[in-house]
Backbone as XML, in Angstrom:
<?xml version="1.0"?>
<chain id="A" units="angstrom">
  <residue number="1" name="UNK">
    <atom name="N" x="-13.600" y="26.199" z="29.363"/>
    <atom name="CA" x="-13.252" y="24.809" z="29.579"/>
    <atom name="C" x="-14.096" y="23.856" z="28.729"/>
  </residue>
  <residue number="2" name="UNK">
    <atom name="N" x="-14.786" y="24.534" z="27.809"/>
    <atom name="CA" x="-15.699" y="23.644" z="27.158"/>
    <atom name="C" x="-15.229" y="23.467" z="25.809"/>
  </residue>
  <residue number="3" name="UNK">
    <atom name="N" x="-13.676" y="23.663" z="25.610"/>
    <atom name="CA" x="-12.766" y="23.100" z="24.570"/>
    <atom name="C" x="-12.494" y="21.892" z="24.889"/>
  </residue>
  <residue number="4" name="UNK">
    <atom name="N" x="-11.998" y="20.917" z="24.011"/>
    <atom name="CA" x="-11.656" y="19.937" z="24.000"/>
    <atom name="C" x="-10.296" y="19.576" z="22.827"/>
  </residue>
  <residue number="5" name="UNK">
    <atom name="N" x="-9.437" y="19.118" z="23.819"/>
    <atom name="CA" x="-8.240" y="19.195" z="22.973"/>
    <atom name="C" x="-7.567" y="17.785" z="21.964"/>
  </residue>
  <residue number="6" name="UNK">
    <atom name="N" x="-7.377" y="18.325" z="20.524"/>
    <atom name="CA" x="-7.105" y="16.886" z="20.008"/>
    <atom name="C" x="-5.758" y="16.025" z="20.647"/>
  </residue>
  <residue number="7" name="UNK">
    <atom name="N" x="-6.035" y="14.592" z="20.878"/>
    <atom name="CA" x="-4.897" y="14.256" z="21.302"/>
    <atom name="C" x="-4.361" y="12.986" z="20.045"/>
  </residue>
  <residue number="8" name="UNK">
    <atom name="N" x="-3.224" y="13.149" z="19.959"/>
    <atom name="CA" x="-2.531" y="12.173" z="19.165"/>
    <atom name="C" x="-1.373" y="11.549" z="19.548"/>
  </residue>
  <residue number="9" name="UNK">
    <atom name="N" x="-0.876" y="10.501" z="19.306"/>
    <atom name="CA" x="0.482" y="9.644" z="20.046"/>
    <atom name="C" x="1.378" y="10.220" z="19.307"/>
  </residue>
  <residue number="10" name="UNK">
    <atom name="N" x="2.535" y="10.296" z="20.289"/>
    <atom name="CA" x="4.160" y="10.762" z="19.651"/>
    <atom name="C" x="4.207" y="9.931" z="18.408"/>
  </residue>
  <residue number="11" name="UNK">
    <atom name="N" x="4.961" y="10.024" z="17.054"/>
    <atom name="CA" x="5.727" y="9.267" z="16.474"/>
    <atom name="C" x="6.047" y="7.975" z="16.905"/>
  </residue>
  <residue number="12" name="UNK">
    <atom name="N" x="6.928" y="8.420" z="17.676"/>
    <atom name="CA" x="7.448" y="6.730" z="18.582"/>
    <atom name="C" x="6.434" y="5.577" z="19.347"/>
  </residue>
  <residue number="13" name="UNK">
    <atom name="N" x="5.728" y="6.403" z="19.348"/>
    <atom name="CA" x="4.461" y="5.367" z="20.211"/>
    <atom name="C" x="3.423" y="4.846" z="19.002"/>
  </residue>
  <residue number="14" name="UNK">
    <atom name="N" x="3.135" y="5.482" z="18.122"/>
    <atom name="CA" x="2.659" y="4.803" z="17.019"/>
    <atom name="C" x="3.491" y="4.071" z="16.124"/>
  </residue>
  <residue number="15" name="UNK">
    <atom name="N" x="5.153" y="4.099" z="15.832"/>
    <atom name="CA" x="5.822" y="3.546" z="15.668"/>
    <atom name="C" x="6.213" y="1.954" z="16.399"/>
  </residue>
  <residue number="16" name="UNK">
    <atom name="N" x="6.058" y="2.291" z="18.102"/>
    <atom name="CA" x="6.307" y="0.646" z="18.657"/>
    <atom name="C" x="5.060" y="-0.201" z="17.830"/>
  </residue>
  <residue number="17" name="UNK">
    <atom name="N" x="3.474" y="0.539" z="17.517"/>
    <atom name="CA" x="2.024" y="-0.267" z="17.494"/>
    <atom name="C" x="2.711" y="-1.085" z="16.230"/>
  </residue>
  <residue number="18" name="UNK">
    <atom name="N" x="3.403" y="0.026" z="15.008"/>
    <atom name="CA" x="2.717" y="-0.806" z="14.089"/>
    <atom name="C" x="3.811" y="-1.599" z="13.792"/>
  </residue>
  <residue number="19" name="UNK">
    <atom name="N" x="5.234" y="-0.656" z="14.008"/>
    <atom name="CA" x="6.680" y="-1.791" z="13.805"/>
    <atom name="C" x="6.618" y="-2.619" z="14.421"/>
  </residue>
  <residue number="20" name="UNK">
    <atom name="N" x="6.498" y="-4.496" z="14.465"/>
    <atom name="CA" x="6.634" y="-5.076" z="14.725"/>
    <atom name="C" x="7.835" y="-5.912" z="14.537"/>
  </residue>
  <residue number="21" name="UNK">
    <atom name="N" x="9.094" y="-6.706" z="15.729"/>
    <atom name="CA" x="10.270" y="-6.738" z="15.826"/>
    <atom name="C" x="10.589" y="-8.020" z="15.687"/>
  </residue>
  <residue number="22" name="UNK">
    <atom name="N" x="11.346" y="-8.351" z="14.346"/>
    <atom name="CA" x="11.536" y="-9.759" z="14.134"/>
    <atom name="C" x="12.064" y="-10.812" z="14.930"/>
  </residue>
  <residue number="23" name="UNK">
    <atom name="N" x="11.427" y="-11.827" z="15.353"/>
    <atom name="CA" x="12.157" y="-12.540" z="16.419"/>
    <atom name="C" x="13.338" y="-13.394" z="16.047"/>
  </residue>
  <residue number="24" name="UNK">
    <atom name="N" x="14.304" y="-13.353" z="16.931"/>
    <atom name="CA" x="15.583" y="-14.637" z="16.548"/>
    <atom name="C" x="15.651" y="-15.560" z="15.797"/>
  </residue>
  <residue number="25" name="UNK">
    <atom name="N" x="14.623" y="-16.557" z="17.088"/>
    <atom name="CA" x="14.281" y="-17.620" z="16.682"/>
    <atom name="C" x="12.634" y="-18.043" z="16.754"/>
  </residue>
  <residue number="26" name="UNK">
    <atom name="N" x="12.070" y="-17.658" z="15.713"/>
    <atom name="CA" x="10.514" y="-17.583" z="16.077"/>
    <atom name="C" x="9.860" y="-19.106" z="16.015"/>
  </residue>
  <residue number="27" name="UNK">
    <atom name="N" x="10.873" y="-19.920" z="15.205"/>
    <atom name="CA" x="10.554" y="-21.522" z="15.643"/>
    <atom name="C" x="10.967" y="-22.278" z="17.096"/>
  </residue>
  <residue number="28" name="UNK">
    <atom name="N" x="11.368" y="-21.138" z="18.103"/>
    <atom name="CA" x="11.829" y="-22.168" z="19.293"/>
    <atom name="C" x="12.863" y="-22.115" z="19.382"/>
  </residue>
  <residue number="29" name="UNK">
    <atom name="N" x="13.673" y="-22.642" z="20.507"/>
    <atom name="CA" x="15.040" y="-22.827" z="20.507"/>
    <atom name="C" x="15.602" y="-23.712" z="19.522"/>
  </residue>
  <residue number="30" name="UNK">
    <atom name="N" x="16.754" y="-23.467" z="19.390"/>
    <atom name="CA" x="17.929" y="-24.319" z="18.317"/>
    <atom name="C" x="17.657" y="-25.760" z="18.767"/>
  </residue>
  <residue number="31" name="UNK">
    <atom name="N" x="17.196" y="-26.894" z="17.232"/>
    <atom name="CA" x="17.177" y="-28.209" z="18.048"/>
    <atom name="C" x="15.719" y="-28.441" z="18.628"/>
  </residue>
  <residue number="32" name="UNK">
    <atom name="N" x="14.933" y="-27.749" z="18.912"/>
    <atom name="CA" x="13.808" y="-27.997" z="19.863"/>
    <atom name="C" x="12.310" y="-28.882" z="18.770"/>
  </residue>
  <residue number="33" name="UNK">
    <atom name="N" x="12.146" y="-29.544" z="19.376"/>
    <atom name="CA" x="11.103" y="-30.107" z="18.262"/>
    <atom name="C" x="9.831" y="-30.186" z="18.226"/>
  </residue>
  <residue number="34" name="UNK">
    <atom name="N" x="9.549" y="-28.753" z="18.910"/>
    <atom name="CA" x="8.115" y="-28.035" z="19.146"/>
    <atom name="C" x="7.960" y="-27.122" z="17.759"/>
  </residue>
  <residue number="35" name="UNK">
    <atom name="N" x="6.965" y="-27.340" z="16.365"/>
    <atom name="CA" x="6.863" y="-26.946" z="15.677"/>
    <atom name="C" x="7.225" y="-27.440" z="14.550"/>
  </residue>
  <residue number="36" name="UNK">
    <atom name="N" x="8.078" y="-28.626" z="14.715"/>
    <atom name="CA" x="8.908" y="-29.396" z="13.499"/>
    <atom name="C" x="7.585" y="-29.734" z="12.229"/>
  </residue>
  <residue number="37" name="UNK">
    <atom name="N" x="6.620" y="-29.630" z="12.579"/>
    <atom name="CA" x="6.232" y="-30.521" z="10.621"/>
    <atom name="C" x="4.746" y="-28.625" z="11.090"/>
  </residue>
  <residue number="38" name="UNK">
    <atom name="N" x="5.156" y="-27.821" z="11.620"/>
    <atom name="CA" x="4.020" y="-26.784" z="11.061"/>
    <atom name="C" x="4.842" y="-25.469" z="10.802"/>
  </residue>
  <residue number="39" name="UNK">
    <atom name="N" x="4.278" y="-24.540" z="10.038"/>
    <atom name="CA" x="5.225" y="-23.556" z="9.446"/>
    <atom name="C" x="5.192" y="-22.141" z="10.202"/>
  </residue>
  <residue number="40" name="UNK">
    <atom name="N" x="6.131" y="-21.531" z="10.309"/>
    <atom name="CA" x="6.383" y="-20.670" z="11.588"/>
    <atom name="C" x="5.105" y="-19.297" z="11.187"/>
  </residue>
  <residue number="41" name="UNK">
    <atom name="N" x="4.235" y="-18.567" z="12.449"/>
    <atom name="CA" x="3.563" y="-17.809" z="11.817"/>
    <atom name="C" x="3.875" y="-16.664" z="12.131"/>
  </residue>
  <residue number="42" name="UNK">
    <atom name="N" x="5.072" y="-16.310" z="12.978"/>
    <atom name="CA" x="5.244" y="-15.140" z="13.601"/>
    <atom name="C" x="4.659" y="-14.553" z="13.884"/>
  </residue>
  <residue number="43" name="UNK">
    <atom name="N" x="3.614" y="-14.329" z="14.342"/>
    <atom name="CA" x="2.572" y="-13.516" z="15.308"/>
    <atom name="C" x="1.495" y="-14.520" z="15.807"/>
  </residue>
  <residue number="44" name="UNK">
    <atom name="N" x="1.107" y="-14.526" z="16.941"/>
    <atom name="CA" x="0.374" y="-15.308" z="17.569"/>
    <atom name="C" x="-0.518" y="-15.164" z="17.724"/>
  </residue>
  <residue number="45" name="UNK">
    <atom name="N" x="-0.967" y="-13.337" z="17.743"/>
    <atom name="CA" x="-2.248" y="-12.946" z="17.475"/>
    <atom name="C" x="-3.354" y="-12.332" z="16.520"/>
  </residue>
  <residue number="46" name="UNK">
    <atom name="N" x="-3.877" y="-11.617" z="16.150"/>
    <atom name="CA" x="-4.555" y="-11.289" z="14.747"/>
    <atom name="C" x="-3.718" y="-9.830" z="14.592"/>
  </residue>
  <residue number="47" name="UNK">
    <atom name="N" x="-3.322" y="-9.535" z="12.903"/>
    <atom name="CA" x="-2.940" y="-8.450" z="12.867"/>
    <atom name="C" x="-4.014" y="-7.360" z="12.487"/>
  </residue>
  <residue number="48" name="UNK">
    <atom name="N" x="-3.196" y="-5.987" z="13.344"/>
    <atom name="CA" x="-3.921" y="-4.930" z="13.535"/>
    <atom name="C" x="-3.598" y="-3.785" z="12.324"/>
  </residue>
  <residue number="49" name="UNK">
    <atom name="N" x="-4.509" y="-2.934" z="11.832"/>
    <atom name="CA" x="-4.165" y="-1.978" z="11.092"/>
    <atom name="C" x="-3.202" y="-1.747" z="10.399"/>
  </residue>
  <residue number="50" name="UNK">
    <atom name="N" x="-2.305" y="-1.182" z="9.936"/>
    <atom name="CA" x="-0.948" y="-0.749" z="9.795"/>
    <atom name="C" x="0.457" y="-1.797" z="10.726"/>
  </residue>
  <residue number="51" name="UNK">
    <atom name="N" x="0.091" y="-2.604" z="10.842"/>
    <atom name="CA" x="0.969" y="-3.560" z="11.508"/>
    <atom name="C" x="1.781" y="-4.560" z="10.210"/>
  </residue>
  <residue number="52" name="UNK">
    <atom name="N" x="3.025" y="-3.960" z="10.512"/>
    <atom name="CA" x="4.351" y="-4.670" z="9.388"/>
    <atom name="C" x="5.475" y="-5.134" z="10.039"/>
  </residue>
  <residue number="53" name="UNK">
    <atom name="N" x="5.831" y="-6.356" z="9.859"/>
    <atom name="CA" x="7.505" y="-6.089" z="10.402"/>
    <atom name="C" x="8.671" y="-5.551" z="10.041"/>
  </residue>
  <residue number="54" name="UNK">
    <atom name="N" x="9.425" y="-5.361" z="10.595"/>
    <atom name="CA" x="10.332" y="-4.768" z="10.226"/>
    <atom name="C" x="11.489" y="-5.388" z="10.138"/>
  </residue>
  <residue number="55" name="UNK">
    <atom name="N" x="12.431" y="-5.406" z="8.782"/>
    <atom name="CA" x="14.095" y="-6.095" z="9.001"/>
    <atom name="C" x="14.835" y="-5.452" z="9.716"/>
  </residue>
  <residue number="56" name="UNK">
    <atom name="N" x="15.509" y="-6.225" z="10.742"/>
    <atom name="CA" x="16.898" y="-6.086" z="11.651"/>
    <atom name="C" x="17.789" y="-4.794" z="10.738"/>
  </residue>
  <residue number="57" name="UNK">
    <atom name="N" x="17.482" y="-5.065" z="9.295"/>
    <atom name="CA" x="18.585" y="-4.385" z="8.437"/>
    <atom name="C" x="18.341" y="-3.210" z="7.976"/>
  </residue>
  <residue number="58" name="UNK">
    <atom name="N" x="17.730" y="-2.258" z="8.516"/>
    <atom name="CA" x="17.058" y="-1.202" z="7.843"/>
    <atom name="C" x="17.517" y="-0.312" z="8.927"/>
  </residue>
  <residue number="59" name="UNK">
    <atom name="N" x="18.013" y="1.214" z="8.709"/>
    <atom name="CA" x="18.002" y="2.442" z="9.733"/>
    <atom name="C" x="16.027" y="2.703" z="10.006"/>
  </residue>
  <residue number="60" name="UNK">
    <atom name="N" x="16.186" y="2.610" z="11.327"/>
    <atom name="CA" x="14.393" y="2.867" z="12.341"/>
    <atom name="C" x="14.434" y="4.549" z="11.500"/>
  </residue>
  <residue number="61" name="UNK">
    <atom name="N" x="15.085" y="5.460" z="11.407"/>
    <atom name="CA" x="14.825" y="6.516" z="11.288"/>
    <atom name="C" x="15.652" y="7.175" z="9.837"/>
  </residue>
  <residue number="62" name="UNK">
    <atom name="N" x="15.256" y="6.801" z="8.423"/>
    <atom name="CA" x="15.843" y="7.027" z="7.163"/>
    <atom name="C" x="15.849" y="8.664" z="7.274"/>
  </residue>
  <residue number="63" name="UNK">
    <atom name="N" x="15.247" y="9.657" z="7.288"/>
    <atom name="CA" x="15.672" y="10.411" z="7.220"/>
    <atom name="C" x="16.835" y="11.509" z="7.859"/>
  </residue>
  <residue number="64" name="UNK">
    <atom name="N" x="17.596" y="10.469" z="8.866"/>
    <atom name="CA" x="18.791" y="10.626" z="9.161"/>
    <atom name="C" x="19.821" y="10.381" z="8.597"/>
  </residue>
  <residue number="65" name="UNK">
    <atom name="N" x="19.207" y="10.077" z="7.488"/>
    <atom name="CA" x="20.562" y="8.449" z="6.827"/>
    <atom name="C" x="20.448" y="9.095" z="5.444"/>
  </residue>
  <residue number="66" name="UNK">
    <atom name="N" x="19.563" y="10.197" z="5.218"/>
    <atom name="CA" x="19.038" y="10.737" z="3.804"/>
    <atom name="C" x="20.520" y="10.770" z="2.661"/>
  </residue>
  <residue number="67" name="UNK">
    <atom name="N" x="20.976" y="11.830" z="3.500"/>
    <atom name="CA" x="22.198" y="12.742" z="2.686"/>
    <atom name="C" x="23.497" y="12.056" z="3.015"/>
  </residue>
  <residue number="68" name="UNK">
    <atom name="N" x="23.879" y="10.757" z="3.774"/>
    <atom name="CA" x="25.051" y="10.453" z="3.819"/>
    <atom name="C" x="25.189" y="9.173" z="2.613"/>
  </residue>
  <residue number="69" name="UNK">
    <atom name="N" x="25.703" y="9.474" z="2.067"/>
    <atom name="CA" x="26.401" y="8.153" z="1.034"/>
    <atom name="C" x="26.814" y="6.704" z="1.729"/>
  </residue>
  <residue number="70" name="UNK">
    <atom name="N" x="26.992" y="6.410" z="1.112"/>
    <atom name="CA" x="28.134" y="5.433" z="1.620"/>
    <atom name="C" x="29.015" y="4.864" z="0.732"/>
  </residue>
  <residue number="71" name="UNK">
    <atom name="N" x="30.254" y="5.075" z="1.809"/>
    <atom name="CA" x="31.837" y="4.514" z="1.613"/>
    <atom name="C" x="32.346" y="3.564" z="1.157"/>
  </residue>
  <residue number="72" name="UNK">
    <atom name="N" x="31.671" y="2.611" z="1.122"/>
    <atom name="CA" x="32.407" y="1.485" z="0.438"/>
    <atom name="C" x="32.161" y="1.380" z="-1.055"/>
  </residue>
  <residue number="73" name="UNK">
    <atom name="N" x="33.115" y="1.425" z="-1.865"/>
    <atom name="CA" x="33.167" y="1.281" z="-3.281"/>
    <atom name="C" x="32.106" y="0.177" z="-3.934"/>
  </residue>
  <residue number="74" name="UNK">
    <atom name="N" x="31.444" y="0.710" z="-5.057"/>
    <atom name="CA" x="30.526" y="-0.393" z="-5.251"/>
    <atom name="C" x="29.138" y="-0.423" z="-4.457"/>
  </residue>
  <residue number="75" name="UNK">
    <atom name="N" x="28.858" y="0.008" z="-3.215"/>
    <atom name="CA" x="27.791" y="-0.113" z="-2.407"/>
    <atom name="C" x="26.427" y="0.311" z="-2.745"/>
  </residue>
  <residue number="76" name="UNK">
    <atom name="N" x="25.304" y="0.187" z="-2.777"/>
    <atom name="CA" x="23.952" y="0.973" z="-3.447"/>
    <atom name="C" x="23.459" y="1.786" z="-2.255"/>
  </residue>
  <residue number="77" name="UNK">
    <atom name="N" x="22.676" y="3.404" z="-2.479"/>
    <atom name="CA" x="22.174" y="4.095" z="-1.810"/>
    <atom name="C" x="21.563" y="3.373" z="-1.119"/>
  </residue>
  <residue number="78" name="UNK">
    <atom name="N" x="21.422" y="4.308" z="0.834"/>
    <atom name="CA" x="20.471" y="3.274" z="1.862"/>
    <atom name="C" x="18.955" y="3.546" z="1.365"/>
  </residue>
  <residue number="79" name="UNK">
    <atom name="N" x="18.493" y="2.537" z="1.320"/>
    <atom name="CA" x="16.966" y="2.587" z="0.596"/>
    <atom name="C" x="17.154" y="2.287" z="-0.549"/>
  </residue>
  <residue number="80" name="UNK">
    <atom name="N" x="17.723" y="2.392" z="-1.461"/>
    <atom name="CA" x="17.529" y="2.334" z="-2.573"/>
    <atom name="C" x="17.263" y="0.887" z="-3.563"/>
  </residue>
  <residue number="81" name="UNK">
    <atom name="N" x="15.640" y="0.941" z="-3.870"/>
    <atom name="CA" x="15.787" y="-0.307" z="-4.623"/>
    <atom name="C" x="16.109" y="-0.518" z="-6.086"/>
  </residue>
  <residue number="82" name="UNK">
    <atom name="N" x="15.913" y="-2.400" z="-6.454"/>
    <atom name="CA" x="16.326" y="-2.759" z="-7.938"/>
    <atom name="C" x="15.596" y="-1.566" z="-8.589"/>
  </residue>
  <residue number="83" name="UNK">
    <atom name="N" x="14.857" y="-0.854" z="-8.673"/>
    <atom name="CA" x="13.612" y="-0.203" z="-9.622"/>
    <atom name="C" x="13.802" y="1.121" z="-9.279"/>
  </residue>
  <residue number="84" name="UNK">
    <atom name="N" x="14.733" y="2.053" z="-8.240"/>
    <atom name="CA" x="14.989" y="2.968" z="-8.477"/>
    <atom name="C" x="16.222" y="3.509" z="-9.395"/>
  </residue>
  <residue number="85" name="UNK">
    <atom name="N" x="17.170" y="2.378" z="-9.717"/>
    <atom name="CA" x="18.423" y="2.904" z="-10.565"/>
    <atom name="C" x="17.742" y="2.551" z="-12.065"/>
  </residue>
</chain>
């Protein structure tokens, strides 16, 4: 008993720390004039380590998304940026 076992967080649980989830409306409600002349900072508190946000527009899990193309004529690989073609 005088092992000691390494412990590490699932994927997903180090995934909620560092993905951080873009808000709606991070200036307030529509119309509201709390914030009007200062510039939005989206996070309220200090950022931590590996802490990025993430776009609404991206698959959470690309290597599901690796090998399927996509269908629509004209469309660019998922992931794929200006600097990889």
């Amino acid at each position: 008993m005088d092992q000691k076992k390494n412990y590490s967080d699932f994927d997903n649980v180090e995934s909620q720390k560092e993905n951080l989830a873009v808000e709606d409306l991070p200036e307030g409600p529509y119309g509201a004039p709390r914030g009007k002349h200062t510039p939005v900072e989206n996070k309220s508190s200090e950022w931590e380590e590996g802490q990025h946000q993430s776009s609404a527009f991206v698959y959470e899990n690309r290597e599901l998304h690796a090998d399927f193309p996509r269908e629509m004529p004209g469309a660019h690989d998922p992931h794929s940026e200006a600097s990889d073609e």
